[in-house]
C-alpha positions, 0 to 999 in steps of 0.5 A, spaced: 500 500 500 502 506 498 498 512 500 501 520 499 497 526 502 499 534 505 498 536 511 497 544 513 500 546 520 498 552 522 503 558 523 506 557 529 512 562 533 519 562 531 520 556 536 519 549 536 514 545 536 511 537 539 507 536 532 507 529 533 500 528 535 498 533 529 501 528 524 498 522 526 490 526 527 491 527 519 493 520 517 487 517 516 491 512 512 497 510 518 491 505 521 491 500 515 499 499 516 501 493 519 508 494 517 511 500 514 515 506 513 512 514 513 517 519 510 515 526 512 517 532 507 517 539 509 516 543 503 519 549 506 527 552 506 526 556 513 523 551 518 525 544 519 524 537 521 527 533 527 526 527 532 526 529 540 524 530 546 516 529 547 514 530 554 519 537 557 518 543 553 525 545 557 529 542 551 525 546 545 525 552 549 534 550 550 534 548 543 531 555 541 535 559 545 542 555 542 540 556 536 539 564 537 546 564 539 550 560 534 546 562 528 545 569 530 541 574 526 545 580 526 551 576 522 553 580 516 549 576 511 549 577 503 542 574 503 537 579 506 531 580 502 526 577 506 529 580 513 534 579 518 531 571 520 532 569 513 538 567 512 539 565 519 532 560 518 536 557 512 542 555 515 538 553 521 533 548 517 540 546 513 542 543 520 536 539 522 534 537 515 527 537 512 525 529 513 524 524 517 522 517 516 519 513 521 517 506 522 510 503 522 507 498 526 500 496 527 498 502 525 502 507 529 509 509 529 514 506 532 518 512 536 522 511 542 518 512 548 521 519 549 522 521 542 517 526 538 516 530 531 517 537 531 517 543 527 523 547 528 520 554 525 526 559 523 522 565 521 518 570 526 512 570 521 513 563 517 505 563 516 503 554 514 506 549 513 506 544 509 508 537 509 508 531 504 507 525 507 509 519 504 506 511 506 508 505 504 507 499 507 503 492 507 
């Protein structure tokens, strides 16, 4: 069985965010999947996608604030246009990446117990979000 759709975030802060409860809401197809993979595209170059911590929100917070002081917005950038967060969301989605693949199992992912998807949003306005979801699985 192969199933693709899109899924819309809804604009978020700069930050990250748990979206892991979001994904699995709209897949209305994961419950079919006794065993499987689904790959997640992020269709954008100034947020990102990563695997972390899902039950202290300590950690995003931390996150944020590293990413803040090592990928500053005040560096002497050539790319500009958009504002002074663009650049810095480039670099910061180029870091994390833009996809992950997961595994399926009785129709649920299979993450460990402490592991959540987040969005990583570099922009302060970045608006929606979307995100391709590919499964594939029997």
């Amino acid at each position: 069985m192969w199933h693709q759709q899109i899924i819309v975030l809804s604009a978020k802060a700069r930050g990250f965010h748990l979206i892991t409860d979001e994904i699995v809401d709209e897949l209305t197809t994961l419950h079919r999947l006794e065993v499987g993979l689904v790959h997640l595209l992020l269709q954008h170059t100034s947020a990102s996608l990563t695997l972390n911590e899902n039950c202290d929100s300590s950690v995003r917070s931390d996150m944020e604030q590293h990413f803040l002081r090592h990928v500053p917005e005040n560096a002497a950038y050539q790319h500009d246009d958009e504002g002074a967060d663009d650049m810095p969301a480039h670099i910061k989605s180029s870091l994390l990446g833009a996809s992950l693949t997961l595994p399926v199992k009785h129709g649920k992912l299979v993450l460990g117990t402490w592991q959540g998807i987040w969005l990583g949003e570099h922009r302060i306005h970045g608006g929606q979000r979307r995100i391709v979801v590919t499964l594939q699985g029997e």
